[in-house]
C-alpha positions in Angstrom: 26.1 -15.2 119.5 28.8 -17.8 120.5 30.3 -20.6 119.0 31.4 -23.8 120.5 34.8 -25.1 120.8 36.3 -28.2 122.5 37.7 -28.3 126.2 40.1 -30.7 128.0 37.2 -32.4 130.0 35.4 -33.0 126.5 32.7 -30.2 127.3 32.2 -27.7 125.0 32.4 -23.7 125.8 31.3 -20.9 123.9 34.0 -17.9 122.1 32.6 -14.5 120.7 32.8 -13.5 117.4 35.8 -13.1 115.4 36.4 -9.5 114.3 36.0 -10.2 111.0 32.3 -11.7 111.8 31.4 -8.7 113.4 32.6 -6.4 110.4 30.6 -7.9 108.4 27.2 -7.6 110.7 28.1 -4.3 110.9 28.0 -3.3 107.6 25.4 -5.4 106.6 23.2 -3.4 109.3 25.0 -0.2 108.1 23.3 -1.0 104.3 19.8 -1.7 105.5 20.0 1.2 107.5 21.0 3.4 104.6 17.9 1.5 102.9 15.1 2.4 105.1 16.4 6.1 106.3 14.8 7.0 103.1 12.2 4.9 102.8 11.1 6.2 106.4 11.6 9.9 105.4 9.3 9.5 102.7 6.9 7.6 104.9 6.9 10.9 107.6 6.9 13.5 104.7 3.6 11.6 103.5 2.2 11.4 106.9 2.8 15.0 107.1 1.0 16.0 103.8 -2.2 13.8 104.4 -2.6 15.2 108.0 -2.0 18.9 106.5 -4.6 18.5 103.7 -6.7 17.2 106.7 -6.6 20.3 108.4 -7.0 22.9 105.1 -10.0 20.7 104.2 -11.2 21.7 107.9 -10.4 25.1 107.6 -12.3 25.4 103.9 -15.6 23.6 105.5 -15.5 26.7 107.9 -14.6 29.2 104.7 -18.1 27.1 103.0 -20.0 28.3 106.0 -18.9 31.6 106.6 -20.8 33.4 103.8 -24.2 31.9 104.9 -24.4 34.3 107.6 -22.5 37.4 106.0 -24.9 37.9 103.4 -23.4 35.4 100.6 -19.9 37.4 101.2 -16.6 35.6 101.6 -14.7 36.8 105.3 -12.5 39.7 104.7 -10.6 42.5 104.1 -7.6 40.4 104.5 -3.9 40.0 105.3 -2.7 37.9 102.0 0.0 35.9 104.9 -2.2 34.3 107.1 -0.9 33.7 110.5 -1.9 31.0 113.2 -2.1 33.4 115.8 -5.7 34.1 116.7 -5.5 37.2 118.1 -9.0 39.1 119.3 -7.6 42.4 118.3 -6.7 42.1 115.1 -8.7 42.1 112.3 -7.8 40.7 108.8 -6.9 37.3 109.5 -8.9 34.1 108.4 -8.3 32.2 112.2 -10.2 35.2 113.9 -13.1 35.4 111.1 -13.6 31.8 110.8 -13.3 30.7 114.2 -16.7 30.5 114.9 -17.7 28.2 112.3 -14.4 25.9 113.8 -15.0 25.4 117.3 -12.4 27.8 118.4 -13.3 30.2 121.2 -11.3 33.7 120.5 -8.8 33.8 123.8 -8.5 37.3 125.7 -4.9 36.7 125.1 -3.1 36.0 121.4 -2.8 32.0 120.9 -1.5 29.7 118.2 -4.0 27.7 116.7 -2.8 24.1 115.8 -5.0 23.8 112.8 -3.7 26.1 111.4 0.1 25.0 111.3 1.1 22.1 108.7 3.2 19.5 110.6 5.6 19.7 108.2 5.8 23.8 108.5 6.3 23.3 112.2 8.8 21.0 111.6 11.0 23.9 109.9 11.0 26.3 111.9 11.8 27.7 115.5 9.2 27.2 118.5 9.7 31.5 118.5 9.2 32.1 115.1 5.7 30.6 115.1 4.4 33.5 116.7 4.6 35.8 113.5 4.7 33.3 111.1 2.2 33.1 107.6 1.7 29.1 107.1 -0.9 30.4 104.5 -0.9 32.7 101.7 -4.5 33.9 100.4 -5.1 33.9 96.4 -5.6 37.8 96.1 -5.8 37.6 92.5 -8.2 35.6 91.0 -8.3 35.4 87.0 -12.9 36.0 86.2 -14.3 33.2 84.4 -14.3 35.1 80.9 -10.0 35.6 81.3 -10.6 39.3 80.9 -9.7 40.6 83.8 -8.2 39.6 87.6 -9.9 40.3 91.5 -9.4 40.3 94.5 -12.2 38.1 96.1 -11.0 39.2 99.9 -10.5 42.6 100.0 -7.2 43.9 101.3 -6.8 44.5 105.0 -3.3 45.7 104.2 -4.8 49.1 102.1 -8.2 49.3 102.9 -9.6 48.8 99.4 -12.1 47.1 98.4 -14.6 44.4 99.9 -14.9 40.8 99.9 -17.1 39.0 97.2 -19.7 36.6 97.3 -18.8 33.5 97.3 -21.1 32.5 94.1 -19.1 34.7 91.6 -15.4 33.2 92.0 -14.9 29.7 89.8 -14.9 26.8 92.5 -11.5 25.6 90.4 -10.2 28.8 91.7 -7.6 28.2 94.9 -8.6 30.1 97.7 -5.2 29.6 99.5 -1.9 27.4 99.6 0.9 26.8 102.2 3.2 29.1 102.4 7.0 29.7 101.1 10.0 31.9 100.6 9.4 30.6 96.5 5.9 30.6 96.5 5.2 33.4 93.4 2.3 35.2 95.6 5.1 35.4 98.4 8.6 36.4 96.9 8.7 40.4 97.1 6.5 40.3 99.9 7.4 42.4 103.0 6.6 39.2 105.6 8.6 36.5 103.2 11.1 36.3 105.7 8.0 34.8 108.2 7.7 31.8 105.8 10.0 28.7 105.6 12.9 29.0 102.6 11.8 25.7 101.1 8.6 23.6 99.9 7.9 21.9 103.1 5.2 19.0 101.5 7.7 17.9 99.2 7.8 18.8 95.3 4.3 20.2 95.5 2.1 22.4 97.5 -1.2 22.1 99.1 -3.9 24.2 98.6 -7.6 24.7 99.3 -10.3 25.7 96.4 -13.6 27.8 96.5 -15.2 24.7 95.6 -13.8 23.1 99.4 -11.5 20.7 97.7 -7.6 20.4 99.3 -4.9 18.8 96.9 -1.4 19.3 96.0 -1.8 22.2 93.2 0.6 22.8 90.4 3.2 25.6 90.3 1.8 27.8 87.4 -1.0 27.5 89.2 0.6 30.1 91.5 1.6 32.8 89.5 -0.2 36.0 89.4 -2.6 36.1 86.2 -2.5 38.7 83.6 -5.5 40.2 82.5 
């Protein structure tokens, strides 16, 4: 903006601002700016979360489906990290025995499946470390409805023992899975921790899926490993 002053031929022409004016439009923009950083942060981190329990609510209507043509059994063994790399040779990984039920087609070659990466996992970490990263981290022990005694409703890919359950005898309250994080208690100790992000990406909570197909933020006991 200008400001008009008098001439000699009784015209008026137009100054800049004083310095002192444009100190003060300076920090007046630097305060709203420190305002709605935040604000704005909060708005992405939301974004983030709804479009991540989005795509766990996909992936459980695929885990719902699953059983009805593996005689009532849940998919497994499994890896408890699960990766988003579908990779046709590898066995033990949700992507590969759900993919059928989620309109992937299984590639000759290994490839990253976008549903299963959180935006906000991608977000913290390297384009390269995707490749053997776990954005989810099965529930491989489950407490039975009486509270007597704890399973495993996958099986374990990484020993070979056991089989996967049927789907009708683990509590639909039960989490089936949650994101995945260097403090998440089902993934401190573990030998692939180091392939998950060193913070809670969603915020203060994390996300999980249910036997009962439900996704929602879940709490933190929640998490810890039962005792019989």
């Amino acid at each position: 903006m200008h400001r008009p002053t008098a001439c000699k031929f009784g015209f008026r022409q137009w100054t800049g601002f004083s310095l002192i004016e444009l100190l003060v439009v300076l920090a007046i923009v630097a305060v709203l700016a420190g305002l709605l950083l935040p604000a704005l942060g909060q708005v992405r981190q939301r974004s983030d979360r709804v479009t991540a329990l989005s795509q766990m609510h996909q992936i459980a209507v695929g885990l719902a489906a699953y059983p009805a043509d593996h005689g009532g059994k849940l998919p497994g063994p499994l890896y408890p990290g699960q990766m988003p790399l579908l990779d046709p040779t590898i066995d033990g990984r949700l992507v590969l025995s759900l993919a059928p039920y989620l309109g992937l087609k299984v590639p000759v070659t290994p490839q990253l499946v976008p549903l299963f990466i959180p935006p906000a996992y991608e977000k913290a970490v390297t384009a390269g470390f995707m490749q053997t990263a776990r954005t989810y981290v099965m529930n491989m022990a489950v407490p039975s409805t009486d509270g007597t005694s704890v399973f495993n409703p996958w099986g374990s890919a990484v020993t070979g023992i056991g089989q996967p359950f049927s789907a009708g005898t683990v509590s639909g309250q039960a989490w089936a899975f949650s994101d995945a994080d260097q403090l998440n208690p089902r993934v401190v100790g573990a030998p692939w921790q180091a392939n998950t992000p060193t913070f809670i990406v969603h915020g203060a909570k994390r996300l999980a899926v249910r036997f009962d197909g439900s996704a929602d933020e879940i709490d933190e006991s929640e998490l810890a490993v039962p005792q019989p």
